[in-house]
C-alpha positions in Angstrom: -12.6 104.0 -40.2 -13.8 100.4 -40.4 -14.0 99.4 -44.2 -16.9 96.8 -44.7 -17.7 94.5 -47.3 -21.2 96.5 -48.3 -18.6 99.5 -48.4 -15.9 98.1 -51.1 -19.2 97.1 -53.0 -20.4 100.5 -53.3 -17.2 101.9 -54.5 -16.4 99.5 -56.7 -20.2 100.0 -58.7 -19.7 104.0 -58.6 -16.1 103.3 -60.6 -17.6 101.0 -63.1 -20.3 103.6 -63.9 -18.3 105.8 -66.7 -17.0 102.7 -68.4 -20.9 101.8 -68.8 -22.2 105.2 -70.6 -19.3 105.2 -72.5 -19.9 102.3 -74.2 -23.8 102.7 -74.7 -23.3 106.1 -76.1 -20.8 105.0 -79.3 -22.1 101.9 -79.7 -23.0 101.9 -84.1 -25.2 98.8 -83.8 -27.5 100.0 -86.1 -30.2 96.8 -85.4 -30.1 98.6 -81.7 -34.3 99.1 -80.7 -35.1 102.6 -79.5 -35.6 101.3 -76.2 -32.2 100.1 -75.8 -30.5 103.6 -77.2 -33.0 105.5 -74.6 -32.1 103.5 -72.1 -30.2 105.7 -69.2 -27.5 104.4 -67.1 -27.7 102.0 -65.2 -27.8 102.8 -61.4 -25.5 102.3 -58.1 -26.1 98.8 -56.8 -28.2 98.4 -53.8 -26.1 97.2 -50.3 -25.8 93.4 -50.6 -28.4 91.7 -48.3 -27.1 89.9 -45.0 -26.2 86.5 -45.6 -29.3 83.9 -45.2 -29.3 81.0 -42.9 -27.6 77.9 -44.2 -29.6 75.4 -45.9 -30.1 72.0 -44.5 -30.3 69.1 -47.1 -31.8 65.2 -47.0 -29.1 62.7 -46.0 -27.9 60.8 -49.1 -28.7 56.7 -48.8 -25.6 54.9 -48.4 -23.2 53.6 -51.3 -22.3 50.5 -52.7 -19.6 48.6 -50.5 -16.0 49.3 -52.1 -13.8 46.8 -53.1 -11.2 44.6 -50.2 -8.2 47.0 -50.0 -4.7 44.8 -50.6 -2.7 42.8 -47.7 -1.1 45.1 -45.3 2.6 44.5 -44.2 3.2 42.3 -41.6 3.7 44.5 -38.5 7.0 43.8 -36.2 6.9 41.6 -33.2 5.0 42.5 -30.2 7.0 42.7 -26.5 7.1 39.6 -25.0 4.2 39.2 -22.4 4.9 37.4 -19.0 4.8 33.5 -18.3 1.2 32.5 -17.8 0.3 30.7 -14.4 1.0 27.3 -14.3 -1.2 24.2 -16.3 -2.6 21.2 -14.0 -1.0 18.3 -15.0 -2.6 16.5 -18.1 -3.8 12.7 -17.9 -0.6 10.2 -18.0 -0.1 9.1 -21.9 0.1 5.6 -23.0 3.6 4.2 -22.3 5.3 4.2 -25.7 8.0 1.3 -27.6 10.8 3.0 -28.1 14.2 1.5 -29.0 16.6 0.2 -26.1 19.2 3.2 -24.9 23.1 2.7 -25.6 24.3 0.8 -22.0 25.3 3.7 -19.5 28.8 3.8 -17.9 29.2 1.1 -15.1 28.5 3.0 -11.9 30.8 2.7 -8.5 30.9 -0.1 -6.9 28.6 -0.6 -3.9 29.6 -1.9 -0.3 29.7 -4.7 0.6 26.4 -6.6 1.7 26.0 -8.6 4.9 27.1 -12.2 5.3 24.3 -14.8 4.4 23.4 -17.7 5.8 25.3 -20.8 5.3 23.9 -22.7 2.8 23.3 -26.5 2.9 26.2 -28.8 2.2 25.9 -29.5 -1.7 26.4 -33.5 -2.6 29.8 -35.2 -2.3 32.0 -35.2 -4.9 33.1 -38.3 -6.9 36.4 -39.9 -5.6 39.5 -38.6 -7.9 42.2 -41.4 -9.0 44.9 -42.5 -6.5 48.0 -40.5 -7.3 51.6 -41.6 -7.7 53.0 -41.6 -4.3 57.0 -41.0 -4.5 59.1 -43.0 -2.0 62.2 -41.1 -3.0 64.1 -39.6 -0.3 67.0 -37.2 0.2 68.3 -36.0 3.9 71.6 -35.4 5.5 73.5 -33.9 8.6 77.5 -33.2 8.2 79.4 -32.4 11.4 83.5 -31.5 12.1 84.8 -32.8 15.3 87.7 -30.3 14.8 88.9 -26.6 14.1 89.4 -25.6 10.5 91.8 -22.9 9.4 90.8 -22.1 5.4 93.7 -21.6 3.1 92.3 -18.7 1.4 88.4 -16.6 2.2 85.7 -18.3 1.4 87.3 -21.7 0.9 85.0 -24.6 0.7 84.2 -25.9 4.1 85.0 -29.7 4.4 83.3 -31.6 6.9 84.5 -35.2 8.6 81.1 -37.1 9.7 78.0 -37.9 8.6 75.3 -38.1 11.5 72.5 -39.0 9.0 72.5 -39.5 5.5 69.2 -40.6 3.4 70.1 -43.8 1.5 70.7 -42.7 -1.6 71.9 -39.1 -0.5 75.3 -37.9 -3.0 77.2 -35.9 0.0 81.2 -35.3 -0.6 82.9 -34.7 3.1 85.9 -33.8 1.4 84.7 -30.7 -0.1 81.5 -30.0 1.9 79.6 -30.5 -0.8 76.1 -32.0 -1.4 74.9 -32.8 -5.2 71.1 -33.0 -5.9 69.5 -36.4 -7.2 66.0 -36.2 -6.3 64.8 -32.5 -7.6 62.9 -30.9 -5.6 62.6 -28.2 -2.9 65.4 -28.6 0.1 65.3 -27.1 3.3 69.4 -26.5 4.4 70.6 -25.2 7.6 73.7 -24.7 9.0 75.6 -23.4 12.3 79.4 -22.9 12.4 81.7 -21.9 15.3 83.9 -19.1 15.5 87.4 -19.7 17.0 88.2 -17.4 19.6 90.8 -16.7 18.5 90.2 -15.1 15.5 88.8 -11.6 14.8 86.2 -12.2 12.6 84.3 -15.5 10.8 81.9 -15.0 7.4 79.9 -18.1 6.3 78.0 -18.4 3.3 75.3 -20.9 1.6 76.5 -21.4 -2.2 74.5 -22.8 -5.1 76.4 -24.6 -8.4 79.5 -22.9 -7.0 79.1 -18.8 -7.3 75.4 -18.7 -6.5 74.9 -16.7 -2.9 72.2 -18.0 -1.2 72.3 -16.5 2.4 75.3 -15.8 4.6 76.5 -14.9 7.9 79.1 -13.2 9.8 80.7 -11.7 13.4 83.2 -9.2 14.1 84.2 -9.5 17.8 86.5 -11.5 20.1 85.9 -14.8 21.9 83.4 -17.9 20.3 80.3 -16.4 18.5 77.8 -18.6 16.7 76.7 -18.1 13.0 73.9 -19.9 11.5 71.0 -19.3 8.7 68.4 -21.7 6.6 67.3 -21.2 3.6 64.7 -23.1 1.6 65.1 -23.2 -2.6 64.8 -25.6 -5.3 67.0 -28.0 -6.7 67.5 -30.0 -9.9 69.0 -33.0 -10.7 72.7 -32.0 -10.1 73.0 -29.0 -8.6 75.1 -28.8 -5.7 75.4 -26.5 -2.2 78.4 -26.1 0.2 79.6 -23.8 2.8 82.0 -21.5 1.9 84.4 -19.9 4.7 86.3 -16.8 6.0 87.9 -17.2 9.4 88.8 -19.5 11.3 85.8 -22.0 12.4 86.1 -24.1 15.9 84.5 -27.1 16.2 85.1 -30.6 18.7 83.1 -33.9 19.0 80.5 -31.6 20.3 79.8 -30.7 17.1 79.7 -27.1 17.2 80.1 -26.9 13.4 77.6 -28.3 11.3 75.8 -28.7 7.9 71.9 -30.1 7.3 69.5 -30.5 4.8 66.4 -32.9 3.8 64.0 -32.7 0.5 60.4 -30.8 1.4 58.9 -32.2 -1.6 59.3 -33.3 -5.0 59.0 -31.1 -8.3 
């Protein structure tokens, strides 16, 4: 069975009934009229109505504006959006006055240019002073016109003639030897003669008496020649000579000899 509301209504006025006459009928209320102690029970409520339709009411006017609310938080950062398209270029600024850079690091050198033109001859020069013009000399040319036999390896070589000698030239045939007066730079040759028969011949070019200054030698049978030059510098009092190994041929040929003349002054 399907219980309404009307239904519970009903039941519930028929179980409040009792309760009613109960009370009216021992009530002592003495200042009770005769109409209320006559009065019978009261009766079973009617069905409740249906429910009407809604009523519609009048739209309110609109309130006062409330007050600002407070600040918000800051909210977080947004995503990053994409590069917009590229500006046209702005008007060129007035060229500023700034302070002069530090001096950059010297670069590579470049290659070489071409060859200019030859310029025009610039203006002569004043004349300089005369100089001192030396008249000093020093020359000589020593020859054997015989073999020589040294007593012991490199012995001085003697010599016995003097082809040429400078005035003035200090040259000792006895010992071969020639001592400097004028100092300067000396050109000295010499070419000796190897006797045929010895095995062997070694000549060297001595300064100031230990002093190499270039040598020669030949190992081999028969007459060989050995000769050198040099050119050094001498000072007042130094001396050269040959010094010899072997045995050393010579005749009025002059196979053997010794030479040197001053270059120039110092």
């Amino acid at each position: 069975m399907k219980i309404t509301i009307s239904t519970v209504t009903l039941l519930l006025g028929i179980l409040q009934v009792p309760f009613i006459v109960a009370k009216t009928a021992v009530s002592p209320d003495p200042e009770m009229t005769c109409n209320s102690c006559c009065q019978g029970p009261a009766g079973i409520p009617g069905i409740p109505g249906s429910n009407g339709n809604h009523g519609q009411g009048l739209v309110g006017s609109p309130g006062e504006a409330g007050q600002p609310g407070a600040k918000g938080d800051m909210g977080s950062d947004g995503l990053v959006g994409e590069p917009g398209a590229k500006g046209d270029h702005g008007q060129k600024g007035e060229q500023g006055v700034g302070q002069p850079g530090k001096q950059g690091p010297q670069g590579l050198p470049g290659m070489n240019g071409l060859k200019g033109e030859r310029g025009e001859p610039g203006p002569a020069g004043q004349t300089g002073e005369a100089g001192e013009c030396s008249t000093r000399r020093s020359a000589f040319t020593a020859v054997r016109n015989t073999a020589f036999s040294p007593p012991s390896n490199y012995d001085p070589l003697p010599f016995e003639e003097l082809l040429f000698s400078e005035e003035g030239t200090d040259f000792n045939l006895n010992n071969g030897t020639f001592t400097c007066n004028v100092p300067g730079v000396y050109v000295l040759m010499f070419s000796v003669l190897k006797s045929s028969s010895g095995s062997y011949l070694y000549v060297e070019l001595k300064k100031n008496g230990n002093t190499r200054i270039v040598k020669g030698h030949v190992r081999d049978a028969g007459h060989h020649q050995v000769s050198s030059s040099a050119v050094i510098p001498l000072h007042y009092g130094d001396q050269v000579h040959l010094a010899v190994g072997g045995q050393v041929h010579s005749s009025s040929f002059h196979y053997t000899s010794f030479t040197g003349f001053l270059l120039y002054e110092i």
